[in-house]
C-alpha positions as CSV (number, residue, x, y, z in Angstrom):
1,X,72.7,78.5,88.7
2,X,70.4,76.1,90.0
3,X,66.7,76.4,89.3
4,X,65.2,76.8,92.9
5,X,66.4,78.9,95.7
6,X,68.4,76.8,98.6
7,X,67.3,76.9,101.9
8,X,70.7,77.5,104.1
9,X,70.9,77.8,107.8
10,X,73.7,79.4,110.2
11,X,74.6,77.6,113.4
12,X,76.0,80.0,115.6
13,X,74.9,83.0,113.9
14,X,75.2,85.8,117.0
15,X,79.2,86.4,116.6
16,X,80.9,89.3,114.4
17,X,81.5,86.8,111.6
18,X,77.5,85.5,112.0
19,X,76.3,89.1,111.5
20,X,78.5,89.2,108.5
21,X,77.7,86.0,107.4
22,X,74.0,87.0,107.6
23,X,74.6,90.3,105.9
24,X,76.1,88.5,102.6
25,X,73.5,85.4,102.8
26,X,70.7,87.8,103.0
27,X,71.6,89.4,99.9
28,X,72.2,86.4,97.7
29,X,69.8,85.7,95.2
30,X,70.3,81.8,95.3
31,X,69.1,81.2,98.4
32,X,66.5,81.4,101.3
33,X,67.6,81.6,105.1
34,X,65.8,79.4,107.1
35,X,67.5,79.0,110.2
36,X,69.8,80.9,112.2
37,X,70.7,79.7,115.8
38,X,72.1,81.2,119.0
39,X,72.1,79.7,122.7
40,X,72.7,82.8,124.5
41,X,70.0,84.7,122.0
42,X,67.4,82.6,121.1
43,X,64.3,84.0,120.9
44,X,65.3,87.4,119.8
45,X,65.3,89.1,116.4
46,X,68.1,89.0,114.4
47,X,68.4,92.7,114.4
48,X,68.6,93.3,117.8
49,X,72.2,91.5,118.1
50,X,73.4,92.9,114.9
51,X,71.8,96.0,114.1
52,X,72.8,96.7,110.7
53,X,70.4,93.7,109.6
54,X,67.4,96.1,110.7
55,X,64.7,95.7,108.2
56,X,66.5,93.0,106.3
57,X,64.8,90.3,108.1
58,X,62.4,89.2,110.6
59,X,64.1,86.0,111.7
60,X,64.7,85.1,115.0
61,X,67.4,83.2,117.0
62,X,66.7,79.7,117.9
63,X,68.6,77.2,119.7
64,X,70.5,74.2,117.9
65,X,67.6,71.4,119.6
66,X,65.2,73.4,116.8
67,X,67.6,73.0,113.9
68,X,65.8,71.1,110.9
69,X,67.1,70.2,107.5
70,X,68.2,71.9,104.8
71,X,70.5,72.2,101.7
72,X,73.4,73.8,103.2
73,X,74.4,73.9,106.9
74,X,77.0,77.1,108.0
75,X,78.5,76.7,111.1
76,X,80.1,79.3,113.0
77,X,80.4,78.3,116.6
78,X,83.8,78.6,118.4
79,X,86.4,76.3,117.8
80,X,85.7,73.4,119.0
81,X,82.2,73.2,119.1
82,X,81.6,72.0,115.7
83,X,83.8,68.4,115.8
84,X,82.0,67.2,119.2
85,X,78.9,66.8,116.7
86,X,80.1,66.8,113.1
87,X,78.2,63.4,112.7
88,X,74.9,64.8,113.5
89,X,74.9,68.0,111.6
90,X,76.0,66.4,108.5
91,X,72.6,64.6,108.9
92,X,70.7,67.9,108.7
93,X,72.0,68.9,105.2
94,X,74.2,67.3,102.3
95,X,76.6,70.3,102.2
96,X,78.7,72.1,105.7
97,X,80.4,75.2,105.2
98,X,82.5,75.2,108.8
99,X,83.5,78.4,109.9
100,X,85.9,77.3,112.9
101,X,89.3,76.2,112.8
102,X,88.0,72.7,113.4
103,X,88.4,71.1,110.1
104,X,91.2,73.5,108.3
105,X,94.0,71.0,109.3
106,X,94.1,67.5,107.2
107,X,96.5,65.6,110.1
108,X,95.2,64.8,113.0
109,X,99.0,65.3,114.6
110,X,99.4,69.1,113.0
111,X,96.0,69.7,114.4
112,X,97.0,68.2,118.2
113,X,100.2,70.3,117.9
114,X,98.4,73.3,116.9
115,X,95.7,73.5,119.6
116,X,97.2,72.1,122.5
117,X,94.8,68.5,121.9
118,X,93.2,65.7,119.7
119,X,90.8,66.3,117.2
120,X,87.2,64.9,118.7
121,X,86.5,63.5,114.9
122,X,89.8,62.8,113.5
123,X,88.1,60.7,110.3
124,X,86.5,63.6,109.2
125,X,89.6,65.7,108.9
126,X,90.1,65.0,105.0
127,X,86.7,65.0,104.4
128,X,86.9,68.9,104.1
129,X,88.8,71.1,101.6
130,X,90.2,74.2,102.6
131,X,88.0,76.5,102.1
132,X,90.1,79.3,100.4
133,X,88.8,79.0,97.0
134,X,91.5,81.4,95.4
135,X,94.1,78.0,95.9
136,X,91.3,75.4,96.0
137,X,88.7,76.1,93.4
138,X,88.7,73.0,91.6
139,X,88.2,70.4,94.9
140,X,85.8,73.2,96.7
141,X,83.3,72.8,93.2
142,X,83.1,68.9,93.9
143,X,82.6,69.0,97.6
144,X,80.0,68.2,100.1
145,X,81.9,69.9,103.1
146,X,84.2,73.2,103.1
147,X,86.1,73.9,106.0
148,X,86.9,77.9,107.4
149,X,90.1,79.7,106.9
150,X,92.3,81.5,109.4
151,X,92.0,85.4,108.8
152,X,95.6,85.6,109.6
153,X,96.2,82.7,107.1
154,X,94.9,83.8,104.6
155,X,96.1,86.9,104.3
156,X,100.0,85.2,104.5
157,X,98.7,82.5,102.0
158,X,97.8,85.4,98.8
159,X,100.5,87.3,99.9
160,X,103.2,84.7,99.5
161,X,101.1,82.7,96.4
162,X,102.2,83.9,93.5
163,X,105.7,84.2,94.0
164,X,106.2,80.3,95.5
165,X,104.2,79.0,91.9
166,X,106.7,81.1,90.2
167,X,109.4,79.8,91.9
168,X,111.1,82.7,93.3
169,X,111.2,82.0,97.4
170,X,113.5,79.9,98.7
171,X,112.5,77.7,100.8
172,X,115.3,76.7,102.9
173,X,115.4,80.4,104.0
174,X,112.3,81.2,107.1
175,X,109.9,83.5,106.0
176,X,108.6,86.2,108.7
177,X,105.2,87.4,108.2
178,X,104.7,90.7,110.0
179,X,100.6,90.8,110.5
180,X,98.8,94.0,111.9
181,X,95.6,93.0,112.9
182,X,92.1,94.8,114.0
183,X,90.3,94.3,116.8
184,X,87.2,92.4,116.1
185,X,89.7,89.8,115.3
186,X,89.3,88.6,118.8
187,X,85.2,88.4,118.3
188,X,82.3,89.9,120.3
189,X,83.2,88.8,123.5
190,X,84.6,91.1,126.0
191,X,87.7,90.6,127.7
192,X,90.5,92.9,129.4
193,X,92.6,93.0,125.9
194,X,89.5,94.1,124.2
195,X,88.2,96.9,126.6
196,X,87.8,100.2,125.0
197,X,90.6,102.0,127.5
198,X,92.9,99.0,127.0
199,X,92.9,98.5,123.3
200,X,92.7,102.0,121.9
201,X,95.0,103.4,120.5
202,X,97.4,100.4,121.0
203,X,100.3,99.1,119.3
204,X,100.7,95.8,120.8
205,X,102.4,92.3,120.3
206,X,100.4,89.5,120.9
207,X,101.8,86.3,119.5
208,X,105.0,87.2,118.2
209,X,105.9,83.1,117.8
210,X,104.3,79.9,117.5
211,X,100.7,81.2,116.3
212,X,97.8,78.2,115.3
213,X,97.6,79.7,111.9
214,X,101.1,78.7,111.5
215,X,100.0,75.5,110.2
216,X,97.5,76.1,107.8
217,X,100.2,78.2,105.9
218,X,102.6,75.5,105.5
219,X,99.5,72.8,104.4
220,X,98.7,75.4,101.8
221,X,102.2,75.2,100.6
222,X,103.2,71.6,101.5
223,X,103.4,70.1,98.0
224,X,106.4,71.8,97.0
225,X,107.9,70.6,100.2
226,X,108.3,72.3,103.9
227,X,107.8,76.3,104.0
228,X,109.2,77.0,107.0
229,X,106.5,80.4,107.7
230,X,107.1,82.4,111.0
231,X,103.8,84.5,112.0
232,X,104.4,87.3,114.4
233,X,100.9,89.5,115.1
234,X,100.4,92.8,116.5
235,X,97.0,94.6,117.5
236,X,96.5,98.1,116.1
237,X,93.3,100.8,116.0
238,X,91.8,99.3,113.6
239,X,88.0,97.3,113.8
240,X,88.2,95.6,110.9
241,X,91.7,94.5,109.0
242,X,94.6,92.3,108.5
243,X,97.6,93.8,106.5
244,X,100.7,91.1,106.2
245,X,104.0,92.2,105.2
246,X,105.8,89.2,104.5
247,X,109.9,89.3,104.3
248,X,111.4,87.2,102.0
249,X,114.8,87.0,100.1
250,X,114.4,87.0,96.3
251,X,117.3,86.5,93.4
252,X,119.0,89.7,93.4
253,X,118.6,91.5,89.9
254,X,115.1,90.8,89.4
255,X,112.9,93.2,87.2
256,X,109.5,94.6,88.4
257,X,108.7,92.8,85.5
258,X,109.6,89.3,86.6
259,X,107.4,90.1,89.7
260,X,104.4,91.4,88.1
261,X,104.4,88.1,85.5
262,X,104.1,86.0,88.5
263,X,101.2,87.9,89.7
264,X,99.4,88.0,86.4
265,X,99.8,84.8,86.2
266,X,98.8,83.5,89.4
267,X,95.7,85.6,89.7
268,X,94.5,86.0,85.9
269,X,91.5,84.2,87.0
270,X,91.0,85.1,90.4
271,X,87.9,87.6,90.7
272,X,88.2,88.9,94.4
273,X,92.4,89.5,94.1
274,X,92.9,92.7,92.9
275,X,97.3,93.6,92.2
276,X,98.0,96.9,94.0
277,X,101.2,98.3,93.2
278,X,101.8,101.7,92.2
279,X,104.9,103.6,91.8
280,X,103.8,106.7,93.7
281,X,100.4,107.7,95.3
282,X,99.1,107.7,98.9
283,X,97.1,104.0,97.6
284,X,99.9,102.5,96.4
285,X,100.2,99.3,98.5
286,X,97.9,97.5,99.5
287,X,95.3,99.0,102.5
288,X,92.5,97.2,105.1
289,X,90.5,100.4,105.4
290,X,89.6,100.0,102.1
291,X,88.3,96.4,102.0
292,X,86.0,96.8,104.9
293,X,83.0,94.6,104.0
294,X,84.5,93.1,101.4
295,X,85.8,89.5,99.9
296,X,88.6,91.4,97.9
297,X,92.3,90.6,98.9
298,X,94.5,93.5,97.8
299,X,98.3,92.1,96.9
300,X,101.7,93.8,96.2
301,X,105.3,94.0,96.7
302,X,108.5,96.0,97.5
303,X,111.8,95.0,95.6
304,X,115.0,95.8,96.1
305,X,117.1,94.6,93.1
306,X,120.5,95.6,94.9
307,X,120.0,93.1,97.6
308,X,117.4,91.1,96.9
309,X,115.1,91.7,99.7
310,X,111.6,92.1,99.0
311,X,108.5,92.5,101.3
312,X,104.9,90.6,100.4
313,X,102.0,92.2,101.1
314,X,98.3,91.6,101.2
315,X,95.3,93.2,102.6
316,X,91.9,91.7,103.8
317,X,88.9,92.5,106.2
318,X,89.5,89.5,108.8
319,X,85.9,89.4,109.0
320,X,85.0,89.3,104.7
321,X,87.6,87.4,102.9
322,X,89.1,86.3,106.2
323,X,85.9,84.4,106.9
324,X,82.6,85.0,106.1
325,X,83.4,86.4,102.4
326,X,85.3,83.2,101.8
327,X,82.3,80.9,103.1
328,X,80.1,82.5,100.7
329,X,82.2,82.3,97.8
330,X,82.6,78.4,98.7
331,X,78.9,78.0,98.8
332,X,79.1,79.5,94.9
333,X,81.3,77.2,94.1
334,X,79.8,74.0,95.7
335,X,76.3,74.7,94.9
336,X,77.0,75.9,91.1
337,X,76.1,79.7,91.5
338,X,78.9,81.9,90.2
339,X,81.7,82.5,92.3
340,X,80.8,86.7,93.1
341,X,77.2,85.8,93.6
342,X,76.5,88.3,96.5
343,X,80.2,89.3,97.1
344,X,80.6,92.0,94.4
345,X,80.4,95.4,97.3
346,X,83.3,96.9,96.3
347,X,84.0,99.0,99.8
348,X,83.9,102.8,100.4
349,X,85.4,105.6,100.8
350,X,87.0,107.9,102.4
């Protein structure tokens, strides 16, 4: 751990994924926030846009023009936002953490066919590693700049993990990932999806085909050749949460045994992965309600041996290990703290 504390700043720190940001940054013993930023609030405390910071800090909101250097820069402004000036906040500190969907995507092509245009900083692309450190770990301990990860991707990404490195999906067959999602997935800002009497209770399809995170699913899996992964998402009563159920077709007349090897072996080392899969028992798969606040994933499987068809799943909060949690634990890695440092809340309940 290094000697001194860091000072760290957040750029674009008034969003859902800000607050949480804040939340986890304020606890960590490594460093000191200096800065956080917010056009809209600046000027105001930090508690008074999220109120669950109340008497953890007196910091208040300034606007990017007041921004002055430091160790490590977060940014978490919409996508977009961050590429039109990449060049100038890398002058403000040696390490970015990017929080936006700017920089997940190494070719500038996958990125134009994902977002509808060209990147703004194309050269910068390969600059960043994907910042999901339970694939990347290695590359995100000897980098200057980590890019965010797609809630949705992430969750498909652990899901699907250990059974591609154990070589048990084919991948000439699609793979459909079924993805329930919560609602502050679609951020602070109100709109007529979001509004209370429109979105509660709901059960409804958003993007049943051709979703962005697409992409960053088959980067993760690329060097083994083309996963061809179909995302299909659906809004539930839920605040926080993604659950994936991915369908795949396995070898029929597989043990439980082969599959739990795979998983012990792809996640012996993985701190915030925890294997959930229990014979009986209402927590027997894997569960969002549970991970609320938290950088765990939860992973486990259905099998059926007769047929061969068996359903992937994984569990996150969109906002912890879909984002901010993930951020945090690449700021461990790059800046040599251990990787739980200030991500070991373990969740509550009921």
């Amino acid at each position: 751990m290094p000697d001194e504390r860091l000072s760290v700043s957040v750029v674009g720190a008034s969003g859902y994924v800000g607050g949480e940001l804040l939340r986890l940054l304020l606890a960590h013993p490594g460093v000191t926030l200096r800065q956080i930023t917010s056009e809209r609030h600046a000027g105001r405390f930090a508690h008074q846009v999220h109120p669950h910071l109340r008497g953890q800090t007196t910091l208040r909101f300034t606007n990017r023009a007041a921004l002055e250097p430091c160790d490590v820069l977060f940014l978490a402004m919409p996508h977009g936002e961050t590429q039109a000036a990449i060049a100038h906040y890398a002058t403000l500190a040696p390490r970015l953490i990017d929080l936006s969907a700017d920089f997940r995507l190494r070719d500038p092509a996958r990125y134009a066919a994902a977002y509808g245009q060209p990147h703004a900083a194309p050269g910068w692309l390969d600059r960043f590693v994907y910042g999901l450190p339970e694939i990347n770990r290695a590359a995100l301990s000897e980098t200057a700049y980590a890019s965010g990860v797609g809630c949705n991707a992430t969750a498909t990404i652990l899901a699907l993990w250990a059974l591609v490195q154990g070589g048990l999906i084919d991948r000439a067959q699609p793979v459909i990932v079924d993805l329930k999602v919560g609602s502050s997935e679609a951020g602070n800002t109100p709109t007529a999806a979001s509004h209370h009497p429109a979105r509660s209770g709901v059960v409804r399809p958003f993007q049943l085909t051709g979703h962005r995170h697409e992409a960053e699913v088959r980067q993760a899996f690329a060097s083994g050749g083309e996963l061809d992964v179909r995302l299909a998402v659906t809004s539930v009563e839920m605040v926080r949460g993604v659950s994936a159920a991915v369908h795949v077709s396995l070898p029929p007349g597989l043990a439980d045994r082969d599959l739990w090897s795979c998983y012990r072996a792809a996640w012996k080392d993985a701190p915030f992965v925890r294997v959930v899969h229990e014979r009986d028992g209402l927590h027997r798969h894997p569960e969002p309600r549970l991970l609320a606040g938290t950088n765990y994933a939860d992973v486990g499987w259905e099998y059926d041996p007769a047929s061969g068809r068996a359903v992937l799943l994984c569990a996150i909060d969109n906002l912890g290990k879909g984002a901010a949690g993930s951020a945090v634990q690449c700021l461990n890695l790059m800046c040599g703290f251990e990787e739980s440092t200030a991500l070991s809340f373990g969740g509550l309940y009921p």
